[in-house]
C-alpha positions as CSV (number, residue, x, y, z in Angstrom):
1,X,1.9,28.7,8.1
2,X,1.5,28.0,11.6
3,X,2.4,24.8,13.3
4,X,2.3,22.5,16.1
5,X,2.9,24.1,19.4
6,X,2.7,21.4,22.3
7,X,0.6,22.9,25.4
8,X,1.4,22.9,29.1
9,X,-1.7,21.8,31.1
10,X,-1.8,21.9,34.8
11,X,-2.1,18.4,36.8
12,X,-6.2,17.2,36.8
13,X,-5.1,15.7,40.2
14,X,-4.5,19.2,41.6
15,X,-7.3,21.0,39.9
16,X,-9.6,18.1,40.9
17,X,-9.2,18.9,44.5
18,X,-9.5,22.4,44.2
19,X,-12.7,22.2,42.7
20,X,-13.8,20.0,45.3
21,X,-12.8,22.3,48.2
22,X,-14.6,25.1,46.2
23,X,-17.5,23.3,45.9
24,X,-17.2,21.5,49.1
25,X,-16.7,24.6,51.5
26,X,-19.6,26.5,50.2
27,X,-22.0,23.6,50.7
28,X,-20.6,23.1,54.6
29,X,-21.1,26.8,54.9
30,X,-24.5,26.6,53.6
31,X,-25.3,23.6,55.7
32,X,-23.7,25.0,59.4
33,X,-23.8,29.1,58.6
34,X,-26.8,29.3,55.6
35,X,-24.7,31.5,53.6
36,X,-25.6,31.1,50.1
37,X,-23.6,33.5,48.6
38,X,-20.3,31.6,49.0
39,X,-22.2,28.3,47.1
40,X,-23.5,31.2,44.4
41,X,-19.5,32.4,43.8
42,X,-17.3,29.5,44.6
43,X,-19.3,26.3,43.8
44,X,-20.5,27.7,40.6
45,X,-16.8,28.5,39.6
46,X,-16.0,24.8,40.8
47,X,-18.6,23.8,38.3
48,X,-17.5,25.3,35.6
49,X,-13.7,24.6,36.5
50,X,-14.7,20.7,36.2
51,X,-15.4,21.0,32.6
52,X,-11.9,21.8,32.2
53,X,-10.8,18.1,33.8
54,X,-9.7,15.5,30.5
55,X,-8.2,12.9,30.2
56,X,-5.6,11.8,26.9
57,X,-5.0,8.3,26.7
58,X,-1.5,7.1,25.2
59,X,-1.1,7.3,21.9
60,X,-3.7,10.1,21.3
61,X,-3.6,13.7,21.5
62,X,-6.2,16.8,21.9
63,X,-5.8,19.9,19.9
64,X,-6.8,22.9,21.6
65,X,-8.5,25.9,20.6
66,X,-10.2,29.2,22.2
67,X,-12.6,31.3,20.5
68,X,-10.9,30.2,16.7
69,X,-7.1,30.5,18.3
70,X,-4.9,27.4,18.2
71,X,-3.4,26.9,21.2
72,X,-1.4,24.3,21.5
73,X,-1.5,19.9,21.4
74,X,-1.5,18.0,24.6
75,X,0.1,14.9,23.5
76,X,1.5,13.5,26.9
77,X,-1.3,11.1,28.0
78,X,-2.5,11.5,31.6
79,X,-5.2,13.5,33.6
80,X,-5.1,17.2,32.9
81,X,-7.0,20.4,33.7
82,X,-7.2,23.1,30.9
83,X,-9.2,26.4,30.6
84,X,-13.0,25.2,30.3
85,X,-13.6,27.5,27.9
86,X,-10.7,25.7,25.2
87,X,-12.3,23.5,22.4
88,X,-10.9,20.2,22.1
89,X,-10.6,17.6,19.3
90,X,-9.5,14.6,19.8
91,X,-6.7,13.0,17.3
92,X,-5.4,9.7,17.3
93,X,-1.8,9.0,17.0
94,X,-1.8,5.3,16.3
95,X,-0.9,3.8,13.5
96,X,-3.6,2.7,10.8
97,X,-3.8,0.3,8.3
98,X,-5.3,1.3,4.7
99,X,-6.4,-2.0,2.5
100,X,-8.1,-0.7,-0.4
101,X,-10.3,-2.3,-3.0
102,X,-8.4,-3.6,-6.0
103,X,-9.6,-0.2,-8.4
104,X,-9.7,0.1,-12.1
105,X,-7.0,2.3,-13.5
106,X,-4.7,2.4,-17.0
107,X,-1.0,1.5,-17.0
108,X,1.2,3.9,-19.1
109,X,0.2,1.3,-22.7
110,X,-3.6,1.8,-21.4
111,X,-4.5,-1.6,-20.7
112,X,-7.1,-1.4,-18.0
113,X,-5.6,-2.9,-14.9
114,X,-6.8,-3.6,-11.4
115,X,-4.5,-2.5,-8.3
116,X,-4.8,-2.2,-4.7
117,X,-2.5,-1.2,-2.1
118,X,-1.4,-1.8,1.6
119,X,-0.9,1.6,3.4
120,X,0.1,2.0,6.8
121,X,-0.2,5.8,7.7
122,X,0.2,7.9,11.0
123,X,-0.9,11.8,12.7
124,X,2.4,13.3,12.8
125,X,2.1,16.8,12.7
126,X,-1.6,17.7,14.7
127,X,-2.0,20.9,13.7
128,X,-2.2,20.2,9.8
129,X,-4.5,17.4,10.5
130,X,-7.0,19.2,12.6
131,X,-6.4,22.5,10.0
132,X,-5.2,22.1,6.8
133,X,-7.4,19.7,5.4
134,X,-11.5,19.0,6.0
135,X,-11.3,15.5,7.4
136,X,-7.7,13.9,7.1
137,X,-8.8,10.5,7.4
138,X,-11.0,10.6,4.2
139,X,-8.0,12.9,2.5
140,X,-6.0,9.9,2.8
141,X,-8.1,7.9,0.9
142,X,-8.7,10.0,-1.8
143,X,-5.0,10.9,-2.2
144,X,-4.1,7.1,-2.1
145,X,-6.4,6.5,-5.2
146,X,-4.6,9.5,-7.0
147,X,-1.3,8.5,-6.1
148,X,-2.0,5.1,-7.3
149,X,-3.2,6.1,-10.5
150,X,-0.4,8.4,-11.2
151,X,1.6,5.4,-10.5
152,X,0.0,3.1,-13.2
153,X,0.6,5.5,-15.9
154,X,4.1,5.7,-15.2
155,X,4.7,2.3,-15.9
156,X,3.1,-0.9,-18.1
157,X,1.7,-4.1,-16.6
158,X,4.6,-6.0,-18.5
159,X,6.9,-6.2,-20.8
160,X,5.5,-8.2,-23.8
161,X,4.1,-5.1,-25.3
162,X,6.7,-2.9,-24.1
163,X,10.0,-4.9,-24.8
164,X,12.1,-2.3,-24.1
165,X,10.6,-1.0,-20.2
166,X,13.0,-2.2,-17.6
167,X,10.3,-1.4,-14.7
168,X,7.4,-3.1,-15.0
169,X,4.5,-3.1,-12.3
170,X,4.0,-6.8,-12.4
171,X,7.9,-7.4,-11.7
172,X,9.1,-3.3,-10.4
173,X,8.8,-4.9,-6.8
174,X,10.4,-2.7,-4.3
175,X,11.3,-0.6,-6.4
176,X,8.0,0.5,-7.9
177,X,6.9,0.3,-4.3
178,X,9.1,3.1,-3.6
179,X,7.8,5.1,-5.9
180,X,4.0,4.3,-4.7
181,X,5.1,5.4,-0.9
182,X,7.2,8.9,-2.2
183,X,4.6,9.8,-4.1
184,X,1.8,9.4,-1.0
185,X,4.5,10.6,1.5
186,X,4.8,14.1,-1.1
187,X,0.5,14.2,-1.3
188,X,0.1,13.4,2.9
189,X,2.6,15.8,4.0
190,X,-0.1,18.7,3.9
191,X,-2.3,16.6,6.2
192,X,0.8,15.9,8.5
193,X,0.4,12.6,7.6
194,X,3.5,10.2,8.0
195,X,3.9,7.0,5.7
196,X,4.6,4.4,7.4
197,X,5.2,1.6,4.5
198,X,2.9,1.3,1.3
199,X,2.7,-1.4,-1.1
200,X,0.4,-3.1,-3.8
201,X,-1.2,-6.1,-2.9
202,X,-3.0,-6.8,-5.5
203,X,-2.1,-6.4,-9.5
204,X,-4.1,-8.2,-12.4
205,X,-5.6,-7.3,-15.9
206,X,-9.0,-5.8,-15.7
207,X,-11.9,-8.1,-16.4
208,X,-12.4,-7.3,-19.8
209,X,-9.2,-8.3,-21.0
210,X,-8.4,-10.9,-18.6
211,X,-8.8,-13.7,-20.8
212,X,-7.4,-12.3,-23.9
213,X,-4.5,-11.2,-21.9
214,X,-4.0,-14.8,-20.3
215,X,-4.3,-16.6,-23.8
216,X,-1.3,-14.0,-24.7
217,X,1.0,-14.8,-22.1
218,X,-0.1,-18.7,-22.8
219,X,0.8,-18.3,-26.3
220,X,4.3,-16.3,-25.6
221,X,5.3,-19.3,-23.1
222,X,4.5,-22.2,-26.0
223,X,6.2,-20.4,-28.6
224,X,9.5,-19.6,-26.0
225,X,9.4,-23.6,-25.3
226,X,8.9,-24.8,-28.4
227,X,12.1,-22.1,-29.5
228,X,13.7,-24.8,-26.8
229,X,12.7,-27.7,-28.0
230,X,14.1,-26.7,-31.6
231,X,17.0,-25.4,-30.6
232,X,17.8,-28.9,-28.2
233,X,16.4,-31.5,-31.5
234,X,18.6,-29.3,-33.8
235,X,21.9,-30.1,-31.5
236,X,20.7,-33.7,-31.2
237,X,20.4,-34.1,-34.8
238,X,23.5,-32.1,-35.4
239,X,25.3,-34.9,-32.6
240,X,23.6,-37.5,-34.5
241,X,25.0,-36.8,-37.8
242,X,28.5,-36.5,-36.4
243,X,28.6,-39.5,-34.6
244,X,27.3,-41.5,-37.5
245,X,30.0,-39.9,-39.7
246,X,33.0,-39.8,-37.0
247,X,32.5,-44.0,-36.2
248,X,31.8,-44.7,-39.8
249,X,28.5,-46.4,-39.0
250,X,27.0,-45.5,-42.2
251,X,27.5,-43.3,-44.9
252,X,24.5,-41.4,-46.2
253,X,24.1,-38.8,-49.3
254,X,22.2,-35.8,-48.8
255,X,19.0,-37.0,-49.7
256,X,19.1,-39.8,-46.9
257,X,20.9,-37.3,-44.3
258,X,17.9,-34.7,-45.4
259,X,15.0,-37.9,-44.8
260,X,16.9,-38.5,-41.7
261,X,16.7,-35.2,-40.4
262,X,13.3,-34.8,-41.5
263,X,12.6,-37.6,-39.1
264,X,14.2,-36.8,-35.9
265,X,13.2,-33.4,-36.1
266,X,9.6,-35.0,-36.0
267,X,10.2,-36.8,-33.4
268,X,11.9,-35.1,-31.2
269,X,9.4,-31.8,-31.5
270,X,6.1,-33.5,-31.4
271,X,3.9,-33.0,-29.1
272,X,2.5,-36.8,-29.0
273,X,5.2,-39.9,-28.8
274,X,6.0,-41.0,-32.3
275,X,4.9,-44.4,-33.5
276,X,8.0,-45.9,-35.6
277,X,7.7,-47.8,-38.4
278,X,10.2,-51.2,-38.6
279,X,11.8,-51.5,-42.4
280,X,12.1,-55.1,-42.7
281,X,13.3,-54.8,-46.2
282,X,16.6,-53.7,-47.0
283,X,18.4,-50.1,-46.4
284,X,16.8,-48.5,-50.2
């Protein structure tokens, strides 16, 4: 496989005033001697010499070819002369910025999720763009899409189907961000594309599950306080018991410790303030 190959082109300064002088001469000559022949050979050659003149701006490059033969990349902006007869294609080397719409792919427990990435990308290697793929710039999209659907099946939205997965893409963070960018990086390199960073910047539950998905993670979150909230009345309770007992404050058989119980626990899990109820009669 060939590669890039940078080319040596001559100063457009220099060239430009040669073509002048071969232009120029001839039409003085014309003028003052009426020769024509000199304006036939050397203002004709001028002509086609000035079609050679270009320009690269910084941060851009032109590939060159002749008659289906690579030549070389000019990638040291400034004004240069090259064979008029090379084709040239213009390549940027700037950095771009890829912000894709959120698409609809499966995590690895295929729920239907939607995810869209950040990518910040580069021309490294000209030759492979210009060659090796049809249009790089559209190759990079595709292969973004493809890379971030490999991704998603790799890993689940969460864990509270999958207890036991330590990456997740909702909490993987840099690390799963990694993974998207290695796995771009390995798909680009044919395009001699270079990854700059990539990232998702967008992760949620496809429409279709959204709310069933939300009511879920609602549902996990009441029971894990309310598994709290027991766990805090039962050591209250617990406290409660053994302060009563340690001071001597009262002495209750089971059946009042177990009404007792019965009624902190109420109080102290219910979701509404409790409304007491004053016994003005005596203790039984």
């Amino acid at each position: 496989m060939k590669q890039e190959k940078e080319f040596k082109a001559l100063s457009g300064y220099l060239a430009l005033l040669i073509i002048l002088i071969m232009i120029g001469v001839p039409v003085w000559l014309l003028v003052t001697k009426n020769l024509i022949w000199p304006l036939v050979i050397f203002g004709l050659s001028g002509l086609v010499g000035a079609v050679g003149l270009m320009v690269v701006n910084p941060n851009e490059s032109s590939v060159l070819t002749l008659f289906g033969a690579y030549k070389g990349t000019i990638k040291e902006n400034g004004f240069w002369w090259v064979n008029p007869f090379f084709v040239r294609k213009r390549i940027s080397l700037r950095a771009r910025n890829l912000d894709s719409e959120p698409i609809k792919v499966n995590d690895k427990l295929g729920n239907p999720v939607m995810i869209g990435i950040v990518l910040v990308w580069r021309v490294e290697n000209t030759f492979k763009a210009a060659f090796e793929v049809d249009d790089y710039a559209h190759f990079v999209d595709i292969q973004s899409e493809a890379a971030v659907r490999k991704l998603a099946g790799h890993y689940p939205y969460d864990n509270l189907e999958d207890e036991d997965a330590d990456i997740t893409l909702r909490s993987g963070g840099e690390e799963v961000n990694q993974v998207l960018e290695d796995e771009i990086t390995e798909r680009l390199a044919i395009a001699g594309i270079k990854v700059i960073e990539a990232r998702i910047n967008y992760l949620a539950y496809a429409q279709e599950i959204a709310g069933a998905m939300l009511k879920r993670q609602q549902a996990t979150a009441i029971v894990a306080a309310r598994t709290k909230i027991v766990e805090g009345a039962v050591g209250m309770v617990e406290m409660a018991l053994k302060e009563l007992s340690d001071k001597k404050i009262i002495d209750l058989d089971d059946e009042r410790k177990a009404a007792m119980v019965s009624n902190l626990m109420v109080v102290l899990t219910s979701d509404k303030d409790a409304s007491p109820v004053v016994n003005t009669g005596t203790l039984y």
